[in-house]
DOFI-515843 format. One line per 8 residues: number of its first residue (from 1); for each residue x, y, z of N, C-alpha, C. Coordinates in nm, 3 decimals. Layout:
NUM = X/Y/Z/X/Y/Z/X/Y/Z ~ ...
***
This chain:
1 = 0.348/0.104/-1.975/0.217/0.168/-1.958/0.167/0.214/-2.094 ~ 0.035/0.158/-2.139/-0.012/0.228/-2.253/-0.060/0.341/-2.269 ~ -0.089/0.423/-2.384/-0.111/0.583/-2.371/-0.238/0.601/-2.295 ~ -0.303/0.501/-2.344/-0.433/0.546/-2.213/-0.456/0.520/-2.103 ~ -0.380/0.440/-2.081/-0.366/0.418/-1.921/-0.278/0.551/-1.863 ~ -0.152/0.598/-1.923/-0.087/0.702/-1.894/-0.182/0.812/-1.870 ~ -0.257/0.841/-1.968/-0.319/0.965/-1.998/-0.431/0.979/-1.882 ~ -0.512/0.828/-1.841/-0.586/0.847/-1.715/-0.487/0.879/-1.598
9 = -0.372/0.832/-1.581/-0.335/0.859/-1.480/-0.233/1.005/-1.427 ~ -0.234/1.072/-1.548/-0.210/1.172/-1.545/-0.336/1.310/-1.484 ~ -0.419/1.260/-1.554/-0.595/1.323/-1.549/-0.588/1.271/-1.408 ~ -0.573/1.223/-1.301/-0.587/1.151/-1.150/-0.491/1.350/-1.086 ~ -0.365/1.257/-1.121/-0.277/1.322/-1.066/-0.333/1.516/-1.082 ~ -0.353/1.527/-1.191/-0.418/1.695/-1.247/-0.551/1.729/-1.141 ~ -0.649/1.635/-1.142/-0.770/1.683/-1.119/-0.787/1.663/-0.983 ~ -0.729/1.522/-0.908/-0.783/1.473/-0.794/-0.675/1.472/-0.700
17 = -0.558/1.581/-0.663/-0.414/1.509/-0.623/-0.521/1.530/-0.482 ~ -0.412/1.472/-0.337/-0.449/1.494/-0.242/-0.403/1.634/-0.196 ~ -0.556/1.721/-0.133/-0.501/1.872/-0.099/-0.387/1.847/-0.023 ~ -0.269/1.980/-0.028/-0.122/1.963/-0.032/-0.150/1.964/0.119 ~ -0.268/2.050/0.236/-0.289/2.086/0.338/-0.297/2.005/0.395 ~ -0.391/1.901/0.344/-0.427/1.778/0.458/-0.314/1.661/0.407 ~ -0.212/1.657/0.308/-0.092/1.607/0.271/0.023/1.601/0.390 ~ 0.021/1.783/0.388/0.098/1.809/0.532/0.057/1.767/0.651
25 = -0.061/1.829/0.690/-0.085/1.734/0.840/-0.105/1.633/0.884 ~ -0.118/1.536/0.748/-0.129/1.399/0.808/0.004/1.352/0.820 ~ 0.101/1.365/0.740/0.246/1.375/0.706/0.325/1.391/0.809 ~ 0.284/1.553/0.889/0.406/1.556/1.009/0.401/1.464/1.116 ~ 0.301/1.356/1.143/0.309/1.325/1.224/0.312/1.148/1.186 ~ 0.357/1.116/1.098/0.389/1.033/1.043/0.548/0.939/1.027 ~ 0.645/0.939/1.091/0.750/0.920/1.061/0.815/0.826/0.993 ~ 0.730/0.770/0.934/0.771/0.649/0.826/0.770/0.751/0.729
33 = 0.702/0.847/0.711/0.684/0.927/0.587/0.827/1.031/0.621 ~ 0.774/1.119/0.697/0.912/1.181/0.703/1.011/1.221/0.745 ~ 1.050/1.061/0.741/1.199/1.007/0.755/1.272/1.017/0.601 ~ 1.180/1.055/0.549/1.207/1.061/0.366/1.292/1.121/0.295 ~ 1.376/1.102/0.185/1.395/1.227/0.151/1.250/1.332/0.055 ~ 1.280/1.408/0.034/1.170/1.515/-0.022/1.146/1.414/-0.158 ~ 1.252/1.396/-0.255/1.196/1.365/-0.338/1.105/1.206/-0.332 ~ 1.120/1.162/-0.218/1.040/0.985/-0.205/0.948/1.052/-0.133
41 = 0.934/1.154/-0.060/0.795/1.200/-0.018/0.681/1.216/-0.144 ~ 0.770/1.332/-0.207/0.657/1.409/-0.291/0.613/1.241/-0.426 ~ 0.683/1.152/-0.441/0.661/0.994/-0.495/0.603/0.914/-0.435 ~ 0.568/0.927/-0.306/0.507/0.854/-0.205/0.331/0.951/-0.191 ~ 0.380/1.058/-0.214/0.220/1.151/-0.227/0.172/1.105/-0.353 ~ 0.201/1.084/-0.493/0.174/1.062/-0.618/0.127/0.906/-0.593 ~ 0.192/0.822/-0.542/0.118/0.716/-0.536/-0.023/0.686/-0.437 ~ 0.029/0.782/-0.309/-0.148/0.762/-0.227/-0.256/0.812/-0.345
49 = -0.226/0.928/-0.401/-0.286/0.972/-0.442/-0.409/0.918/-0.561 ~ -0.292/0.840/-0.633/-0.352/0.719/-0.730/-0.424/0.580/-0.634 ~ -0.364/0.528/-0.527/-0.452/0.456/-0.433/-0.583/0.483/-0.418 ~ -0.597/0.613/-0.345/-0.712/0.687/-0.293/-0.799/0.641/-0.424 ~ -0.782/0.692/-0.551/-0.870/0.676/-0.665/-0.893/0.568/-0.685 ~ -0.788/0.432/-0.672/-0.837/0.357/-0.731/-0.933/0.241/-0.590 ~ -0.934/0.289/-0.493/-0.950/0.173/-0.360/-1.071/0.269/-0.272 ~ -1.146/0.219/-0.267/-1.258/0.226/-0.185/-1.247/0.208/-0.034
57 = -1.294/0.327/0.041/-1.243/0.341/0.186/-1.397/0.321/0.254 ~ -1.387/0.210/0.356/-1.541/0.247/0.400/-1.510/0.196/0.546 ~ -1.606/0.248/0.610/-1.601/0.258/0.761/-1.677/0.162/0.774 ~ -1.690/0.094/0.934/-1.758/-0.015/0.998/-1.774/-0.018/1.130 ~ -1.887/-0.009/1.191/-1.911/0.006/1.323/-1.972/0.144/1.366 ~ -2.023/0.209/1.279/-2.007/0.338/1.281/-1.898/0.440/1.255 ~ -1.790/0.355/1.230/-1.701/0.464/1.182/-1.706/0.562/1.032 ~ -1.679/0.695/1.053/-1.685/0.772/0.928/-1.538/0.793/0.873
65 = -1.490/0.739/0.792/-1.405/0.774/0.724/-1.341/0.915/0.666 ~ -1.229/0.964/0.702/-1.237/1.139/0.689/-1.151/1.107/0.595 ~ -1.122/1.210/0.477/-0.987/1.211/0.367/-0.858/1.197/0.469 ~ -0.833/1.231/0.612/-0.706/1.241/0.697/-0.672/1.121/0.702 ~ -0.809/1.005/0.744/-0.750/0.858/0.764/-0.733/0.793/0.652 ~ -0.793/0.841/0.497/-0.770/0.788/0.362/-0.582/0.765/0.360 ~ -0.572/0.934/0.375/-0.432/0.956/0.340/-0.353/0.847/0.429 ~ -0.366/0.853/0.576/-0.254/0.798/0.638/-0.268/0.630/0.609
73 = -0.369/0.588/0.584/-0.339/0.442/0.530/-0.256/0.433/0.421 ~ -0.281/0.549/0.277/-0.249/0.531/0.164/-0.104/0.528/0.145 ~ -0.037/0.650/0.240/0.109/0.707/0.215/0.185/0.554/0.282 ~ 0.125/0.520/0.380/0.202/0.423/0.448/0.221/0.298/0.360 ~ 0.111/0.253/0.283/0.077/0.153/0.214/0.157/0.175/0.058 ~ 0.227/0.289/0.045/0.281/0.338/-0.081/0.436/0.381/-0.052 ~ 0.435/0.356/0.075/0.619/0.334/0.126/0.643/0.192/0.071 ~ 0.549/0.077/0.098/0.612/-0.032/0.109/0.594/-0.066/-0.066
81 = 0.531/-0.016/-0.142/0.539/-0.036/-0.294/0.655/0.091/-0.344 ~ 0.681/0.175/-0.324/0.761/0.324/-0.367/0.830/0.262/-0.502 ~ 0.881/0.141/-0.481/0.994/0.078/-0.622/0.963/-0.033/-0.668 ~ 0.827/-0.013/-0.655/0.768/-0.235/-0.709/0.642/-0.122/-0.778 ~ 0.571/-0.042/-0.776/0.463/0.015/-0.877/0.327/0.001/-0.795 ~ 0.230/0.076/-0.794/0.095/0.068/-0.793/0.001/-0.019/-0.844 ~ 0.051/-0.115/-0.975/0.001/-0.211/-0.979/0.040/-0.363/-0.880 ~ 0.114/-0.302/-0.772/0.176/-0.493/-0.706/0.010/-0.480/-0.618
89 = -0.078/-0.359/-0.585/-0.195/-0.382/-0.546/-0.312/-0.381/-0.616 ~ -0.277/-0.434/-0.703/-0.451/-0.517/-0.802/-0.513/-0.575/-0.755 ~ -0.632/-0.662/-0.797/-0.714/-0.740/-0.802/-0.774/-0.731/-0.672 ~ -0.814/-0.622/-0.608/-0.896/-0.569/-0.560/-0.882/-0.460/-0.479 ~ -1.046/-0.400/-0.420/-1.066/-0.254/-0.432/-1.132/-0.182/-0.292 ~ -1.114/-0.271/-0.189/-1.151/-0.225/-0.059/-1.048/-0.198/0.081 ~ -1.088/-0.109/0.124/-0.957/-0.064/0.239/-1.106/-0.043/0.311 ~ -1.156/-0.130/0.470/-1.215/-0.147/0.621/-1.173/-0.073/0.724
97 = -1.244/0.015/0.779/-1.158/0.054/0.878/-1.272/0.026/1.021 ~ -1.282/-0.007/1.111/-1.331/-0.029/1.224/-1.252/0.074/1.311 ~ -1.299/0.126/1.451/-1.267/0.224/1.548/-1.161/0.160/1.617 ~ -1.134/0.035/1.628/-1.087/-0.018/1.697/-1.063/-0.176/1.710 ~ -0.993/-0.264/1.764/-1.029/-0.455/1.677/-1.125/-0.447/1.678 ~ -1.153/-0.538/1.595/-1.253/-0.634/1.532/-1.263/-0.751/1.579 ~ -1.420/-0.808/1.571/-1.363/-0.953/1.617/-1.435/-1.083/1.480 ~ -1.331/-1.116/1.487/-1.333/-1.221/1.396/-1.378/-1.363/1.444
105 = -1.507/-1.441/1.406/-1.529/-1.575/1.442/-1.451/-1.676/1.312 ~ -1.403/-1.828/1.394/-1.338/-1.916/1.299/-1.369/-2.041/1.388 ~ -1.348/-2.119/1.275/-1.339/-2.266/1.355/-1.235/-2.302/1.387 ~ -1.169/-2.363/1.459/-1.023/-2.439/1.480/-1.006/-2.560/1.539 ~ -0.949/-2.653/1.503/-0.954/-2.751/1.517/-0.828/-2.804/1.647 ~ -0.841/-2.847/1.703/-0.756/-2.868/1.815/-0.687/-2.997/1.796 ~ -0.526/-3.058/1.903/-0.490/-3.179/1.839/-0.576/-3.285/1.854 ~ -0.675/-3.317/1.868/-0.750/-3.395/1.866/-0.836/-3.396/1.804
113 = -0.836/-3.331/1.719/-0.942/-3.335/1.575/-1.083/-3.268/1.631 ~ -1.083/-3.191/1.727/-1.184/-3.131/1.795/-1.259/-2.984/1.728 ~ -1.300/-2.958/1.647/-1.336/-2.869/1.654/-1.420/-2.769/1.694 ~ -1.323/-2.605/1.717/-1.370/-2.549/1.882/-1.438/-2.373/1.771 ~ -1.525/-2.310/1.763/-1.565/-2.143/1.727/-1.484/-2.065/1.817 ~ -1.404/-2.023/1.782/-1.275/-1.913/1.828/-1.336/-1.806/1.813 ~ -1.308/-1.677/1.895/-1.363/-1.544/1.845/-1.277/-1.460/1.904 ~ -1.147/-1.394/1.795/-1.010/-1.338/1.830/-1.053/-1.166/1.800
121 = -0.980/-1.078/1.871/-1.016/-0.966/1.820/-0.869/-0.919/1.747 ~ -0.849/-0.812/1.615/-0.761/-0.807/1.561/-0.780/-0.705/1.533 ~ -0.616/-0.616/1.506/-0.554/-0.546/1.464/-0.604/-0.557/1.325 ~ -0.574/-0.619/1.228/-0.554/-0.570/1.092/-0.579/-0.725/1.032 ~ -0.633/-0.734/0.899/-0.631/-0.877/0.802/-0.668/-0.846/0.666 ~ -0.599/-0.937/0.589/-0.574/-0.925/0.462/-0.666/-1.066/0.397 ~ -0.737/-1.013/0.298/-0.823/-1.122/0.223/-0.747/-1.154/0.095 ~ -0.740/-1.237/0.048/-0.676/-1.280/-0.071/-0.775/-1.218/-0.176
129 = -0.793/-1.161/-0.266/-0.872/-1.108/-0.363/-0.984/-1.009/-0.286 ~ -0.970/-0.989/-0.193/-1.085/-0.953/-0.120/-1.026/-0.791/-0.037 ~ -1.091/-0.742/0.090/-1.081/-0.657/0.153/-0.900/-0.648/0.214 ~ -0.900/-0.513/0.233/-0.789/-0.506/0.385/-0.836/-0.445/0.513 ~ -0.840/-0.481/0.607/-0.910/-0.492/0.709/-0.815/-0.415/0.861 ~ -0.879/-0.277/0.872/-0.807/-0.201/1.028/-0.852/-0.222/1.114 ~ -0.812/-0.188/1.248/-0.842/-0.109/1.336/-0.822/0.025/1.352 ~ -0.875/0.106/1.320/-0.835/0.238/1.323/-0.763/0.305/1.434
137 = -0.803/0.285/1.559/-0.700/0.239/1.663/-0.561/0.238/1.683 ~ -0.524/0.128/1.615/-0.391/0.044/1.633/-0.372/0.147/1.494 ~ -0.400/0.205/1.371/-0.328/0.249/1.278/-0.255/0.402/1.359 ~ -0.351/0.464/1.422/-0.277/0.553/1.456/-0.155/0.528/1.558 ~ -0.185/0.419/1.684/-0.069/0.358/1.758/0.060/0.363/1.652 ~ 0.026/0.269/1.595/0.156/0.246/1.509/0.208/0.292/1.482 ~ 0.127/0.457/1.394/0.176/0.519/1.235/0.267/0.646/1.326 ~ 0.242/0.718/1.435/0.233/0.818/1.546/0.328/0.787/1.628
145 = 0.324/0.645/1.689/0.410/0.622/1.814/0.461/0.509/1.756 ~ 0.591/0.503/1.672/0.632/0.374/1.664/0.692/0.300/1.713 ~ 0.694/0.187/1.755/0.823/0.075/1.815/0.858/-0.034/1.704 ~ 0.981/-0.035/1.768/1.043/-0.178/1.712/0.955/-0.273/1.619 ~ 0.948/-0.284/1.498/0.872/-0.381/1.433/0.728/-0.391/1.423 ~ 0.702/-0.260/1.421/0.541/-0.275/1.465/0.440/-0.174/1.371 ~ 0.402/-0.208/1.271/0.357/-0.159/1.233/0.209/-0.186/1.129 ~ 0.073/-0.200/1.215/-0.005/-0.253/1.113/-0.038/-0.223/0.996
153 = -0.022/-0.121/0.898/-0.033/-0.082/0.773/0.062/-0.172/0.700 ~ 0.220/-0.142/0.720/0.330/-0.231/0.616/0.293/-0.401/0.677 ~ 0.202/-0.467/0.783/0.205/-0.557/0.822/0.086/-0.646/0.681 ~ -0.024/-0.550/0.694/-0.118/-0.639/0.597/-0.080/-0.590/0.500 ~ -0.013/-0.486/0.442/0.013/-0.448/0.296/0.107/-0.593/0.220 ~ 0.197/-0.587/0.337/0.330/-0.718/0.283/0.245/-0.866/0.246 ~ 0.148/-0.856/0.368/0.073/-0.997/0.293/-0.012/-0.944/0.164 ~ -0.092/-0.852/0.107/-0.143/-0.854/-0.011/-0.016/-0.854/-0.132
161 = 0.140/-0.838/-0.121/0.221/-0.850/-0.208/0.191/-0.983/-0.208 ~ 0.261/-1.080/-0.069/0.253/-1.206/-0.065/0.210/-1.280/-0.153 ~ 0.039/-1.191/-0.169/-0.078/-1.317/-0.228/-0.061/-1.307/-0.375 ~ 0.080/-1.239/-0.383/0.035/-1.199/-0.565/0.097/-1.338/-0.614 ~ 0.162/-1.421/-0.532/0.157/-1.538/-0.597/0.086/-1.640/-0.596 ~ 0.008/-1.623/-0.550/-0.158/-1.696/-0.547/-0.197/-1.722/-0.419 ~ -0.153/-1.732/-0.338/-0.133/-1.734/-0.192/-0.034/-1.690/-0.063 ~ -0.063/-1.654/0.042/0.018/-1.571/0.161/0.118/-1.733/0.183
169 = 0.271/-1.760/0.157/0.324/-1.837/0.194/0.454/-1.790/0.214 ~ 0.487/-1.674/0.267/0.619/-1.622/0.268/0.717/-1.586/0.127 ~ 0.616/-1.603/0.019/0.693/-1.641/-0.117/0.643/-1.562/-0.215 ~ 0.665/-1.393/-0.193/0.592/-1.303/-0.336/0.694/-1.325/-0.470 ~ 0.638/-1.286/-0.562/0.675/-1.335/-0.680/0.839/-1.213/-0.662 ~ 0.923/-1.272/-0.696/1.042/-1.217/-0.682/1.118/-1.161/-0.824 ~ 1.166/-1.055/-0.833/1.246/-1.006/-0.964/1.318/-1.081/-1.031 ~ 1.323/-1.047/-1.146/1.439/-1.121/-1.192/1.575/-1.206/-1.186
177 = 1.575/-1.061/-1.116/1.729/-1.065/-1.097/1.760/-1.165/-0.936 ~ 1.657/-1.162/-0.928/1.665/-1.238/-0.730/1.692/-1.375/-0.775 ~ 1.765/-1.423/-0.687/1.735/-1.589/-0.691/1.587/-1.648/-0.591 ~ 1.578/-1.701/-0.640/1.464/-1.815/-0.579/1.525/-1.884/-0.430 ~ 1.641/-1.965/-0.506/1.704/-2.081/-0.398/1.776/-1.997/-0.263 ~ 1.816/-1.861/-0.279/1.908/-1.783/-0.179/1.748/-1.682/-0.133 ~ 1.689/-1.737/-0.152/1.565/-1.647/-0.068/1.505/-1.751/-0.017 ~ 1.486/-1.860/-0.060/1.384/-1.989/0.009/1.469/-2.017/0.134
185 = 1.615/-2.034/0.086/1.715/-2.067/0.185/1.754/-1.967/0.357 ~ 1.745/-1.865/0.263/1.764/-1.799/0.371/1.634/-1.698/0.487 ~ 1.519/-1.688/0.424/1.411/-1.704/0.523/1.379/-1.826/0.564 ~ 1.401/-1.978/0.493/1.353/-2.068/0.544/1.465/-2.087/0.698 ~ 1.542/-2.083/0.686/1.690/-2.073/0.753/1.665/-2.025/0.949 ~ 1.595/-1.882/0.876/1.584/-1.773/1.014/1.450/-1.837/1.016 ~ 1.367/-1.846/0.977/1.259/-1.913/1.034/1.202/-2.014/1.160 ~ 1.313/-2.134/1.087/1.338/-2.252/1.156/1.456/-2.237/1.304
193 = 1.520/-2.128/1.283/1.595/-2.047/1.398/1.503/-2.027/1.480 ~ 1.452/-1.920/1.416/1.314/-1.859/1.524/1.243/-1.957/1.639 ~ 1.206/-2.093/1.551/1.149/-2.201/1.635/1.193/-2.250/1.696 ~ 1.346/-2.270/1.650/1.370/-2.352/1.798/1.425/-2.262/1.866 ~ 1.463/-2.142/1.881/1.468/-2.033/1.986/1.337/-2.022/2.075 ~ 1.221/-2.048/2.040/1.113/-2.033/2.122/1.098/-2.119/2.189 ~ 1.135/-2.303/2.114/1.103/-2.414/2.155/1.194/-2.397/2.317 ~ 1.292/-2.374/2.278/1.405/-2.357/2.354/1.379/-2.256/2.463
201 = 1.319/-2.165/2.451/1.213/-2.009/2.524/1.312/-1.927/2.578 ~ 1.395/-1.942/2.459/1.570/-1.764/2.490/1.477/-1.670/2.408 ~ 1.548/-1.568/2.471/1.481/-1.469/2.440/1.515/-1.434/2.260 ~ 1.403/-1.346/2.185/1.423/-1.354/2.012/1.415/-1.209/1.961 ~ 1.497/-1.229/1.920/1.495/-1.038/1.856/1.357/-1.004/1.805 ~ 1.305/-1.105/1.669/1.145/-1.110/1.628/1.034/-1.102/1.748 ~ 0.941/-1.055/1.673/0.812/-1.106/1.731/0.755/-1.188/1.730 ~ 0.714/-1.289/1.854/0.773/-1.445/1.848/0.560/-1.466/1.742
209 = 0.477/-1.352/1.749/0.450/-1.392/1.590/0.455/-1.405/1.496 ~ 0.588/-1.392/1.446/0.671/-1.433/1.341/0.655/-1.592/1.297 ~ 0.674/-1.664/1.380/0.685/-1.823/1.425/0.566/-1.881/1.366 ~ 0.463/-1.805/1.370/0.284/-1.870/1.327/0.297/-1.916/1.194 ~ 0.375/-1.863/1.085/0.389/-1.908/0.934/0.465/-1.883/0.911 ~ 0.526/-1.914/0.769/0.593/-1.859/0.674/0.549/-1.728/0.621 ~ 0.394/-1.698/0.591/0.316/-1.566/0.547/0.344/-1.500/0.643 ~ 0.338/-1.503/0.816/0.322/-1.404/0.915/0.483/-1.416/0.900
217 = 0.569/-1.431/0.899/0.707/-1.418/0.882/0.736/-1.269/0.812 ~ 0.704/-1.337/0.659/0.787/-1.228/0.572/0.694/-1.090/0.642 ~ 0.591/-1.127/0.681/0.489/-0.958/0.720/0.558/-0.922/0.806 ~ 0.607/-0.977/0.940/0.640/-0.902/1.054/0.820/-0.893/0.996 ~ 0.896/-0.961/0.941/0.975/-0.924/0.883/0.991/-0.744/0.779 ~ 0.884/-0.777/0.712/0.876/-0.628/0.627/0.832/-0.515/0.706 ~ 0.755/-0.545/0.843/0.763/-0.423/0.962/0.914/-0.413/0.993 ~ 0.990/-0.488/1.074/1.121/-0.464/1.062/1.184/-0.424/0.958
225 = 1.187/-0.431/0.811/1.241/-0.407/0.759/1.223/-0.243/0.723 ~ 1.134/-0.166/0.759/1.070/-0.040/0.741/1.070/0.009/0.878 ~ 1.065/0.007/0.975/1.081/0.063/1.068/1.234/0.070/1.164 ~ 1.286/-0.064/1.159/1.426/-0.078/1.276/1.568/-0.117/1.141 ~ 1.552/-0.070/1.012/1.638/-0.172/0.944/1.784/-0.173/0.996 ~ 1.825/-0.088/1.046/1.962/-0.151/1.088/1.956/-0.186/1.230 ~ 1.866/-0.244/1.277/1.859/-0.322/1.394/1.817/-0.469/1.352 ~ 1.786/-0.465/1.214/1.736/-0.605/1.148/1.910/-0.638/1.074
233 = 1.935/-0.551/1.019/2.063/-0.589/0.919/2.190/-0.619/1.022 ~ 2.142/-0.568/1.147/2.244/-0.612/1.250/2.231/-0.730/1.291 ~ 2.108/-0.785/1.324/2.077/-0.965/1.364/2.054/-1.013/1.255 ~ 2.047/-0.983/1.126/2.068/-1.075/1.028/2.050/-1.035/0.855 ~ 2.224/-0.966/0.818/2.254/-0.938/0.720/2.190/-1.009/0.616 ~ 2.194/-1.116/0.604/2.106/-1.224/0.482/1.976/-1.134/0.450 ~ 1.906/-1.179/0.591/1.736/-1.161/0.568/1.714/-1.034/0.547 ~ 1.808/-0.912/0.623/1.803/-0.748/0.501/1.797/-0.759/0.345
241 = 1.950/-0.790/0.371/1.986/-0.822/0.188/1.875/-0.869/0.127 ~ 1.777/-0.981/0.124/1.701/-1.003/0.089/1.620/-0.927/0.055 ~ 1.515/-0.915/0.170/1.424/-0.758/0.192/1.413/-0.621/0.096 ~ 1.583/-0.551/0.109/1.668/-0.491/-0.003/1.658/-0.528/-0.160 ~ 1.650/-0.628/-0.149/1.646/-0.699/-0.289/1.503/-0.666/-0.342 ~ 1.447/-0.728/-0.275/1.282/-0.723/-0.283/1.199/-0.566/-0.284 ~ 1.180/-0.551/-0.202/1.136/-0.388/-0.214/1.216/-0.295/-0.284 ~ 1.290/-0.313/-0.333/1.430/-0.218/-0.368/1.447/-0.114/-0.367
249 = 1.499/-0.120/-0.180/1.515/0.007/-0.070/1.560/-0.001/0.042 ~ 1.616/0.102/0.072/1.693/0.087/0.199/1.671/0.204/0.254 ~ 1.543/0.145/0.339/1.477/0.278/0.435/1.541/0.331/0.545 ~ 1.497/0.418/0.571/1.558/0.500/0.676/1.520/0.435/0.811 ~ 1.644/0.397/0.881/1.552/0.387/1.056/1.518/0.456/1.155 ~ 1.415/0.429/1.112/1.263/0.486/1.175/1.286/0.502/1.304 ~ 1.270/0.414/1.405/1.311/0.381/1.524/1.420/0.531/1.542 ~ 1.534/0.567/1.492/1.681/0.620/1.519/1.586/0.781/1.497
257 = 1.542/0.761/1.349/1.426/0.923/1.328/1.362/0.990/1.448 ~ 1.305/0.896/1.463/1.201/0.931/1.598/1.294/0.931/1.695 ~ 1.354/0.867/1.734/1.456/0.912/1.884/1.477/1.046/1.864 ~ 1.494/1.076/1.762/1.587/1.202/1.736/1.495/1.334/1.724 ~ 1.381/1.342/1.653/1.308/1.416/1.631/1.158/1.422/1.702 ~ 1.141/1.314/1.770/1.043/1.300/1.848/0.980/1.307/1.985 ~ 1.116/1.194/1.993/1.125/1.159/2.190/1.136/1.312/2.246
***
C-alpha cells in the first residue's frame, strides 16, 4: 500500500467508521458475524467500513436504503474477503437492493435451437464489472435465519471473486502457494460427482444448484464453506482443504452457533 493510499484510508477509518450503535445492532443478529472471534469482528467492522465508502448503495422499486441494510450487506460481504483484502472487490462500485426478487427477462434457447423470453425472479446476481444485485428479502432470510448452505450475500460475493479472472468459471485467480492442477482436479472431480448423482436422482448433500456450472458451484460451495464447514469437510475433505486454501480460513460453523445460541 502506498503512503497515500494508506493515509486515505486511515482518514476513512478516523472520520467515517460505522456508528459502533448501529455496528451492534445489526451485528447481534447476524451469526455469520458473531460466530467470530472479537478480534475478526472488530477486522470485519474495519473492512465494511471501507466498503460502505468505497460502493454505492441504492435502492429499487421504491426501496430506501437505511445505513442498517448498508452494514448488513457490507460485514457479510467482508467475512468472505477478511484474508484476501478489500481490494479482491475492485472494478466496480454498485451494491442494488430491491424489497424483494426481482425479475429478470433473458432469451434462452431451447434444444432445438428455439429461442424462448424467460422471465425468472431472483434472489441475488452478480454483473461482471457491473452491479451486485439483492433481494432485500432473502438478505435478511439468510443473514437472521440461517440454513445449511444458504446464504445470498457470500453467494454473489464468491462470484465477483470468481470474475477477477476475467470471468465466473469456477476458477478465481488462486495464491501462490495453491496449485492450479489439485484445485481444477478436485472441484472438477465433485462436480462431475454431483451430476451423475442427480442423473442418477440419489439424494446430494449440495444444492442440486450447484450442478448449473462450474461458476454456480464454487458460489454455492463458498455458502457451505461459511456457514456448515464441518458438515462440508465431512462430505468432502479435498473440496474444504481447498476452500481453506483459498479464503485463508477456517470459519466457524455457523449452522452448530446458531443451534446453540439461537434455536
Amino acid at each position: 500500500m502506498n503512503i497515500i493510499r494508506k493515509w486515505r484510508t486511515l482518514r476513512i477509518l478516523k472520520h467515517y467508521p460505522i456508528p459502533f450503535d448501529i455496528w451492534l445492532e445489526v451485528t447481534k443478529n447476524l451469526p455469520l458475524i458473531q460466530a467470530r472471534p472479537v478480534s475478526e469482528r472488530a477486522r470485519i467492522r474495519l473492512l465494511a467500513t471501507l466498503f460502505i465508502h468505497k460502493k454505492t448503495f441504492t435502492g429499487a422499486a421504491g426501496l430506501k436504503v437505511t445505513p442498517e441494510m448498508a452494514v448488513t450487506v457490507a460485514a457479510q460481504a467482508c467475512v468472505a474477503i477478511l484474508h484476501l483484502g478489500l481490494n479482491s472487490y475492485d472494478g466496480w462500485i454498485e451494491v442494488i437492493l430491491y424489497p424483494g426478487a426481482f425479475q429478470i427477462k433473458r432469451d434462452v434457447t431451447d434444444e432445438n435451437g428455439v429461442v424462448h423470453s424467460q422471465t425468472r425472479g431472483l434472489s441475488g446476481e452478480s454483473w461482471s464489472r457491473g452491479p451486485v444485485i439483492f433481494s432485500w428479502q432473502d438478505i435478511k432470510h439468510d443473514s437472521q435465519q440461517p440454513y445449511r448452505g444458504h446464504n445470498v450475500v457470500i453467494h454473489e460475493f464468491a462470484h465477483k471473486l470468481d470474475m477477477l479472472s476475467g470471468r465466473a468459471n469456477g476458477m478465481p485467480p488462486l495464491h501462490p502457494d495453491m496449485s492450479l492442477q489439485e484445485w481444477t482436479e478436485t472441484l472438477t472431480a465433485a462436480w462431475q460427482g454431483l451430476l451423475r448423482d442427480l442423473a442418477a436422482h440419489k439424494h446430494t448433500y449440495l444444492d442440486p444448484y450447484a450442478a448449473t456450472n462450474p461458476a454456480e458451484f464454487f458460489a454455492v460451495l463458498s455458502e457451505y464453506f461459511f456457514t456448515t464447514p464441518e458438515a462440508l469437510k465431512q462430505h468432502n475433505a479435498h473440496l474444504f482443504e481447498q476452500l481453506q486454501a483459498y479464503y485463508r480460513q477456517s470459519p466457524p460453523d455457523l449452522e452448530a452457533f446458531h443451534n446453540k445460541h439461537y434455536a
